[in-house]
DRENMAR-128047 format. One record per residue (C-alpha): residue number from 1; residue in three letters; x, y, z. Coordinates in steps of 0.1 Angstrom, whole numbers, plus 5000, padded with zeros to 4 digits. Layout:
% DRENMAR-128047
num = NUM, residu = ALA, px = X, py = Y, pz = Z
...
END
This chain:
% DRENMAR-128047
num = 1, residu = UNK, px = 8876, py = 1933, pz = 0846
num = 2, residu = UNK, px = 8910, py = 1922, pz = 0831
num = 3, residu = UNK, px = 8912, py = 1930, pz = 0793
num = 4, residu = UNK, px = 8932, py = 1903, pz = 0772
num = 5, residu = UNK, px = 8961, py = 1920, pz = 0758
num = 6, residu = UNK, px = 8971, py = 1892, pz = 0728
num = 7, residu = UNK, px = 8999, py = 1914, pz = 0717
num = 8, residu = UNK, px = 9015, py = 1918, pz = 0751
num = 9, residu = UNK, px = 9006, py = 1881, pz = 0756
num = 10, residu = UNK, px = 9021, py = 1868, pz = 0727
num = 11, residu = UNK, px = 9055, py = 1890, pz = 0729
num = 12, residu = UNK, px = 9061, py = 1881, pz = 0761
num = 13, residu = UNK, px = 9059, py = 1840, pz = 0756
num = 14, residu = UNK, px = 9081, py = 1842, pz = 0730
num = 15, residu = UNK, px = 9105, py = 1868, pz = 0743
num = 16, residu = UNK, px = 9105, py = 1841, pz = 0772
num = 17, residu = UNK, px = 9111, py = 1812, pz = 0749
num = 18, residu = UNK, px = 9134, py = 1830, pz = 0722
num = 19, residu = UNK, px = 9170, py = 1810, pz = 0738
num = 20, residu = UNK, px = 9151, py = 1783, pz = 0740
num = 21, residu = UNK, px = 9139, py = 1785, pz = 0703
num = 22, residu = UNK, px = 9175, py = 1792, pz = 0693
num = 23, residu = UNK, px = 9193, py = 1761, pz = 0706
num = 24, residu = UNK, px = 9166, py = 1738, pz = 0681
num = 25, residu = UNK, px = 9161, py = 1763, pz = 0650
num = 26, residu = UNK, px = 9189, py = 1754, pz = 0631
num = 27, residu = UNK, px = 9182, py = 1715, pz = 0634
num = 28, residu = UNK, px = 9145, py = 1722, pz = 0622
num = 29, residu = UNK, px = 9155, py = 1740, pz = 0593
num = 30, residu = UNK, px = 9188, py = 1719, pz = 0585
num = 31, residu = UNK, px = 9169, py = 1683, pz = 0593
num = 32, residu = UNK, px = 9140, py = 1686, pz = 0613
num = 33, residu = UNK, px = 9102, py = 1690, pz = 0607
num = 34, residu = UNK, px = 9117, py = 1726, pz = 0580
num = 35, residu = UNK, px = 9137, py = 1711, pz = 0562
num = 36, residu = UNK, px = 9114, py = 1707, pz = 0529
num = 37, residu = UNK, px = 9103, py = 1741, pz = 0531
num = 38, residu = UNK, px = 9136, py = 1763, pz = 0515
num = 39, residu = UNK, px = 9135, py = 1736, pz = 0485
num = 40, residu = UNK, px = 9098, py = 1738, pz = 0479
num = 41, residu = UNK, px = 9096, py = 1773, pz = 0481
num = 42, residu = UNK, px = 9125, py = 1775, pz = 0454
num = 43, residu = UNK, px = 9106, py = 1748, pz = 0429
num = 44, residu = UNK, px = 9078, py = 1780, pz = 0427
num = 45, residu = UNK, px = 9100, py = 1812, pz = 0430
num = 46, residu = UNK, px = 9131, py = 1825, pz = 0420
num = 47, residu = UNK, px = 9156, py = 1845, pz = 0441
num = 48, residu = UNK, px = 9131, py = 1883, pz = 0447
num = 49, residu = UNK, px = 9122, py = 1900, pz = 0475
num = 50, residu = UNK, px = 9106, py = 1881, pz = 0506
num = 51, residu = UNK, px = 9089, py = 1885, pz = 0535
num = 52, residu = UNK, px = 9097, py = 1861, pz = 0566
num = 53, residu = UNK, px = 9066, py = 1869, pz = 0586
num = 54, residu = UNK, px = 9069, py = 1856, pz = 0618
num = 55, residu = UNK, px = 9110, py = 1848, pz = 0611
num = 56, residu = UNK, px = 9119, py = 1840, pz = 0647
num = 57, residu = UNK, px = 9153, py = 1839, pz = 0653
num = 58, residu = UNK, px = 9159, py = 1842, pz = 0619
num = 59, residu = UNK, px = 9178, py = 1810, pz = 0607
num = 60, residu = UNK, px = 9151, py = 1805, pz = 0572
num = 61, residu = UNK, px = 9159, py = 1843, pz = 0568
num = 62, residu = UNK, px = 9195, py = 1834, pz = 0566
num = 63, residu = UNK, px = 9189, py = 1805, pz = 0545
num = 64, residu = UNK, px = 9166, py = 1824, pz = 0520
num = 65, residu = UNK, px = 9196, py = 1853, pz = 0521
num = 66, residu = UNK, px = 9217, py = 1827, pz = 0515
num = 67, residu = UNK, px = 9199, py = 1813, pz = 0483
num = 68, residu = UNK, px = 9197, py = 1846, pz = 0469
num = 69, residu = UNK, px = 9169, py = 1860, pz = 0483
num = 70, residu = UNK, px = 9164, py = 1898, pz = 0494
num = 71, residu = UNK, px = 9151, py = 1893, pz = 0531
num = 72, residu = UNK, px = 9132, py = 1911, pz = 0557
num = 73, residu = UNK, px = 9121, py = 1897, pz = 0586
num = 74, residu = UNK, px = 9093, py = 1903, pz = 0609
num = 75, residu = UNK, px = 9085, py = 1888, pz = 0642
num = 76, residu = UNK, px = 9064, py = 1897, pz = 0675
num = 77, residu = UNK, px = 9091, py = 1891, pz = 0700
num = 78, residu = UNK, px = 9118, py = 1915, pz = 0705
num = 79, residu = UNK, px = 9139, py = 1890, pz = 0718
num = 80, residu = UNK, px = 9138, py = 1869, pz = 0688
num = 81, residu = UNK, px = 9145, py = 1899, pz = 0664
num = 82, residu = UNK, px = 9176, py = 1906, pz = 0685
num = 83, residu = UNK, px = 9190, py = 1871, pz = 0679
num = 84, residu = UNK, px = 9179, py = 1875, pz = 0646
num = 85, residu = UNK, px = 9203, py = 1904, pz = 0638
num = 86, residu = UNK, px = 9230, py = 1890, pz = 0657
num = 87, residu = UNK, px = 9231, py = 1861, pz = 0633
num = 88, residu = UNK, px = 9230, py = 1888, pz = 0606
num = 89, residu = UNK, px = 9268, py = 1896, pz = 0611
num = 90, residu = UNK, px = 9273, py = 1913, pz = 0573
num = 91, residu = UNK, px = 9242, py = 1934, pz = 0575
num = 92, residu = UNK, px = 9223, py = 1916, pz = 0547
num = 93, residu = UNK, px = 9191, py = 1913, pz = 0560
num = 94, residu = UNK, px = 9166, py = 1934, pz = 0578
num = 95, residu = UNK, px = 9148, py = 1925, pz = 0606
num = 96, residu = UNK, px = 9121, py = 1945, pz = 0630
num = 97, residu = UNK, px = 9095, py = 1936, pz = 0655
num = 98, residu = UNK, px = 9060, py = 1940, pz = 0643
num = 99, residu = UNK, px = 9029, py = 1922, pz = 0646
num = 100, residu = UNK, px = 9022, py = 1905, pz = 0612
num = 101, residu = UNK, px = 8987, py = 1912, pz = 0614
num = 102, residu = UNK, px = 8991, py = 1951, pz = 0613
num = 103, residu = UNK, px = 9030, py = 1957, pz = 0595
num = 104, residu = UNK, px = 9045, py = 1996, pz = 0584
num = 105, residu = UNK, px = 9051, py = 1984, pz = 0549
num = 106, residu = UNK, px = 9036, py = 2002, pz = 0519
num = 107, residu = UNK, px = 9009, py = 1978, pz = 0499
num = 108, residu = UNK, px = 9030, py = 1955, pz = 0475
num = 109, residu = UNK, px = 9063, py = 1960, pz = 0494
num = 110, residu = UNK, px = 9072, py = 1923, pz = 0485
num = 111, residu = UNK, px = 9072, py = 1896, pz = 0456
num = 112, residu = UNK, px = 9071, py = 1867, pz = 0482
num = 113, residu = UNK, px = 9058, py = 1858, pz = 0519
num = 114, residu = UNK, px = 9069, py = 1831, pz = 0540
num = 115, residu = UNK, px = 9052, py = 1827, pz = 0570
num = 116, residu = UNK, px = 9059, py = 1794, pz = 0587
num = 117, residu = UNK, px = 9037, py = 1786, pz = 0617
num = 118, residu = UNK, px = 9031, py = 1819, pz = 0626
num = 119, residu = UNK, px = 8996, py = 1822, pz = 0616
num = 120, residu = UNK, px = 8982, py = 1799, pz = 0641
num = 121, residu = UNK, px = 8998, py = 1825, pz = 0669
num = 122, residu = UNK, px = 8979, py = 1851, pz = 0660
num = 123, residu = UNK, px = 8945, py = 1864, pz = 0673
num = 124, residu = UNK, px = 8929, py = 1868, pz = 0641
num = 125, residu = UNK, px = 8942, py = 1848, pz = 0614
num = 126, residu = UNK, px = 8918, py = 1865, pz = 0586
num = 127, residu = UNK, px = 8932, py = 1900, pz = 0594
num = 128, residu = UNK, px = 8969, py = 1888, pz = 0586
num = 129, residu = UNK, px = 8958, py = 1866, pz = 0556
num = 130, residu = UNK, px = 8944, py = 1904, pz = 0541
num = 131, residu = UNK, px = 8976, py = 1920, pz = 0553
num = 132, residu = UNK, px = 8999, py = 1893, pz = 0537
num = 133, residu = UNK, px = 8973, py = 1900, pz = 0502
num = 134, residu = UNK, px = 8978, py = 1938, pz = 0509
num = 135, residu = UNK, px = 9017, py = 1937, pz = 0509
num = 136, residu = UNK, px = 9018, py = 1915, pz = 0483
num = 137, residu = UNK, px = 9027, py = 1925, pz = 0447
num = 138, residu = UNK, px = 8999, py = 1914, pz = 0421
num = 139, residu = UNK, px = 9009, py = 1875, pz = 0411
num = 140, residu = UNK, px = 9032, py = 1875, pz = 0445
num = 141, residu = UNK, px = 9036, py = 1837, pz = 0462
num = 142, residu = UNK, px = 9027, py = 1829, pz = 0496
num = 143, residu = UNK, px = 9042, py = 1803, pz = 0512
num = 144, residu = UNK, px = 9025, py = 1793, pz = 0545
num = 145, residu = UNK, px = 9033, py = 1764, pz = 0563
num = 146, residu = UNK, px = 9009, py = 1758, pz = 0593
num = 147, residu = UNK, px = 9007, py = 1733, pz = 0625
num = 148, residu = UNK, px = 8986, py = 1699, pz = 0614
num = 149, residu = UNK, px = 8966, py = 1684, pz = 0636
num = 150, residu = UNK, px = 8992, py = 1657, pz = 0651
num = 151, residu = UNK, px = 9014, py = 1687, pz = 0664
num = 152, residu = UNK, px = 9022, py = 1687, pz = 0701
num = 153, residu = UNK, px = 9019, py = 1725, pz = 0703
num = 154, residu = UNK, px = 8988, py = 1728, pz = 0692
num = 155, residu = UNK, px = 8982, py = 1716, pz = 0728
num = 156, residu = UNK, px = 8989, py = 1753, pz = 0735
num = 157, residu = UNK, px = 8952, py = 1766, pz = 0725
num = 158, residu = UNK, px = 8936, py = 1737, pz = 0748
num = 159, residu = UNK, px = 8931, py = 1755, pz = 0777
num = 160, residu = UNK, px = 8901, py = 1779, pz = 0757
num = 161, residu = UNK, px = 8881, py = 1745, pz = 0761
num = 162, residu = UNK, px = 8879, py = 1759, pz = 0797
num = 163, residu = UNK, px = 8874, py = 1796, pz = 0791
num = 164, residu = UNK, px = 8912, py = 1809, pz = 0793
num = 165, residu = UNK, px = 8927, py = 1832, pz = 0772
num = 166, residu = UNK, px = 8952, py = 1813, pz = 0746
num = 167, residu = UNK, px = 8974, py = 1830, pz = 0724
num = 168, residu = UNK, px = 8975, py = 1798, pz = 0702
num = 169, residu = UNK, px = 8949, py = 1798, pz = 0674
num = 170, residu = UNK, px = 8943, py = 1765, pz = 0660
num = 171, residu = UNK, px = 8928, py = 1759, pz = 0625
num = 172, residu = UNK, px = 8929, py = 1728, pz = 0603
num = 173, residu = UNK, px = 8951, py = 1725, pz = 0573
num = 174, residu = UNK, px = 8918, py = 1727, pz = 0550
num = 175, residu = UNK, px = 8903, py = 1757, pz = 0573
num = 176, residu = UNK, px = 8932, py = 1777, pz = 0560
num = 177, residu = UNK, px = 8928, py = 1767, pz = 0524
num = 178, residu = UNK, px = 8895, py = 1778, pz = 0524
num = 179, residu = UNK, px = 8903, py = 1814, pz = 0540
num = 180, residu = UNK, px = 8932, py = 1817, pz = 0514
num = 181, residu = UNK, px = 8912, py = 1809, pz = 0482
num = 182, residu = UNK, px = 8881, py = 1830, pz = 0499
num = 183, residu = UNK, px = 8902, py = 1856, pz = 0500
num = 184, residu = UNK, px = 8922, py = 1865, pz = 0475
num = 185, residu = UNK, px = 8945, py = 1839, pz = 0468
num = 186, residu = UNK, px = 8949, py = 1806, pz = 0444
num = 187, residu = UNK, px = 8964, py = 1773, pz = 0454
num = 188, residu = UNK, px = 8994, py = 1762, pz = 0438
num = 189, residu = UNK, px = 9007, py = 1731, pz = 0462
num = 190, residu = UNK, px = 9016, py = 1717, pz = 0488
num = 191, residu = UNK, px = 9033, py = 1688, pz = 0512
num = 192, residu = UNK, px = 9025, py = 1674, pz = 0543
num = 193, residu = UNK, px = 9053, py = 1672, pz = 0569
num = 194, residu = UNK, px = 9048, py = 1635, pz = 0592
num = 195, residu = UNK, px = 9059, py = 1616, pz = 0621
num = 196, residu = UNK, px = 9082, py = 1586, pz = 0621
num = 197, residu = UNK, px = 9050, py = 1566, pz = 0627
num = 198, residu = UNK, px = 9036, py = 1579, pz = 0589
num = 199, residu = UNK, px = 9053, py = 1558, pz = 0563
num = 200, residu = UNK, px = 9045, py = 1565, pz = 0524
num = 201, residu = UNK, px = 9024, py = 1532, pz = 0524
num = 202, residu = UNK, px = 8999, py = 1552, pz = 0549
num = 203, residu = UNK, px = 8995, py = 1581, pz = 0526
num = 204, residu = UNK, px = 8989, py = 1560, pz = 0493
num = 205, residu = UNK, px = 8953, py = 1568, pz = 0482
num = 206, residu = UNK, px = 8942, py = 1589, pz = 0507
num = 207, residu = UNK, px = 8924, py = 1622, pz = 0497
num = 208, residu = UNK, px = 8944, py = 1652, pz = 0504
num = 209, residu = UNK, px = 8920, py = 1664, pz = 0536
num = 210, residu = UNK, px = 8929, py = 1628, pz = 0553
num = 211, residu = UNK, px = 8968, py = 1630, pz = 0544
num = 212, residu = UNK, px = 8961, py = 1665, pz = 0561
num = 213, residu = UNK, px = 8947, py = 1652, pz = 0593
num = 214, residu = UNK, px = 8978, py = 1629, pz = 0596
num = 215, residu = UNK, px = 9003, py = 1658, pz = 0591
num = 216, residu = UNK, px = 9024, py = 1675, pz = 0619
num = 217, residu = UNK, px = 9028, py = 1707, pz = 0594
num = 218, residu = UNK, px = 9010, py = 1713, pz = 0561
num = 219, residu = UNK, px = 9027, py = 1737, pz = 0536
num = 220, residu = UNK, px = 9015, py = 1754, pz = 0515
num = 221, residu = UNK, px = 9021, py = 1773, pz = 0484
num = 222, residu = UNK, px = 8996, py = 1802, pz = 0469
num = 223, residu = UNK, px = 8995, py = 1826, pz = 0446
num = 224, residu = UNK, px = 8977, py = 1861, pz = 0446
num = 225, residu = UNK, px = 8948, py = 1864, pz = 0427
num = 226, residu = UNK, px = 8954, py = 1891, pz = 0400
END
């Protein structure tokens, strides 16, 4: 019998995908579907030390560097954390490959997480939500933005409906809410990030679960309990 190996799995799609994921990053974070996520982050924190937990290539590392922010970045691909230090030509930020679920930092290394749809690619999403609450420092903000339910990838954990191994976890906005506040952490806020086809006239008086089943990313914004 063939054992799953999520890790391997997992670091080997996204080593595959990391050029790929390059050539878009920048116009996510500059204009696309990230765009909101540096600004909201900043309405709840000053410059401190962060965490990018699950950075990618590291563009919103760089951004959060360049706001003032003291970054290290963490990702499971290899490939990815190479890009990432290539783009770090001044040696300002530090990057290694480690899976966020299980990272060599000491308990409350860091004042701030962002981890921007990096939870649902993980196999147990409760296991990193304690590690993000045990390298947090007490009062630290967590900024998580995760896949809503319009989201094409979120096609990528479909094929479990027929008994396949996916590396894709999928959760609903208000699924994650719930493990957050059951587990150490308080809500703060959050946004929904939409399709062309969702105007503000569609959101008006909806309750915040429905605006969340609309969205293509939720973010959100906790605090740790003290």
């Amino acid at each position: 019998m063939i054992m799953f190996d999520w890790h391997y799995e997992a670091q080997k799609k996204w080593d595959e995908k990391a050029d790929f994921w390059n050539q878009s990053s920048k116009d996510m974070w500059d204009q696309g579907s990230r765009s909101t996520i540096i600004p909201f982050l900043q309405q709840h924190i000053k410059p401190c030390s962060i965490l990018d937990a699950g950075c990618g290539d590291g563009y919103g590392s760089y951004m959060l560097q360049k706001q003032g922010f003291k970054v290290t970045g963490v990702d499971v691909s290899t490939n990815m954390i190479e890009i990432a230090k290539g783009r770090d030509t001044k040696n300002e930020l530090q990057f290694l490959q480690s899976d966020i679920a299980k990272m060599p930092f000491p308990d409350a290394s860091f004042e701030a997480i962002m981890a921007i749809n990096s939870l649902e690619w993980t196999i147990d999403p409760l296991e990193v939500v304690k590690e993000f609450k045990r390298v947090l420092r007490p009062s630290g903000t967590l900024c998580i933005g995760l896949l809503g339910p319009t989201a094409a990838p979120r096609q990528n954990s479909y094929q479990r409906l027929y008994g396949e191994n996916v590396i894709c976890n999928t959760m609903m906005p208000w699924e994650l809410q719930s493990l957050a506040e059951e587990n150490g952490f308080r809500l703060i806020d959050g946004h929904g990030v939409y399709k062309k086809g969702v105007t503000p006239q569609t959101l008006n008086g909806l309750s915040s679960e429905l605006k969340q089943a609309l969205s293509f990313m939720w973010v959100f914004m906790f605090e740790k309990k003290e």
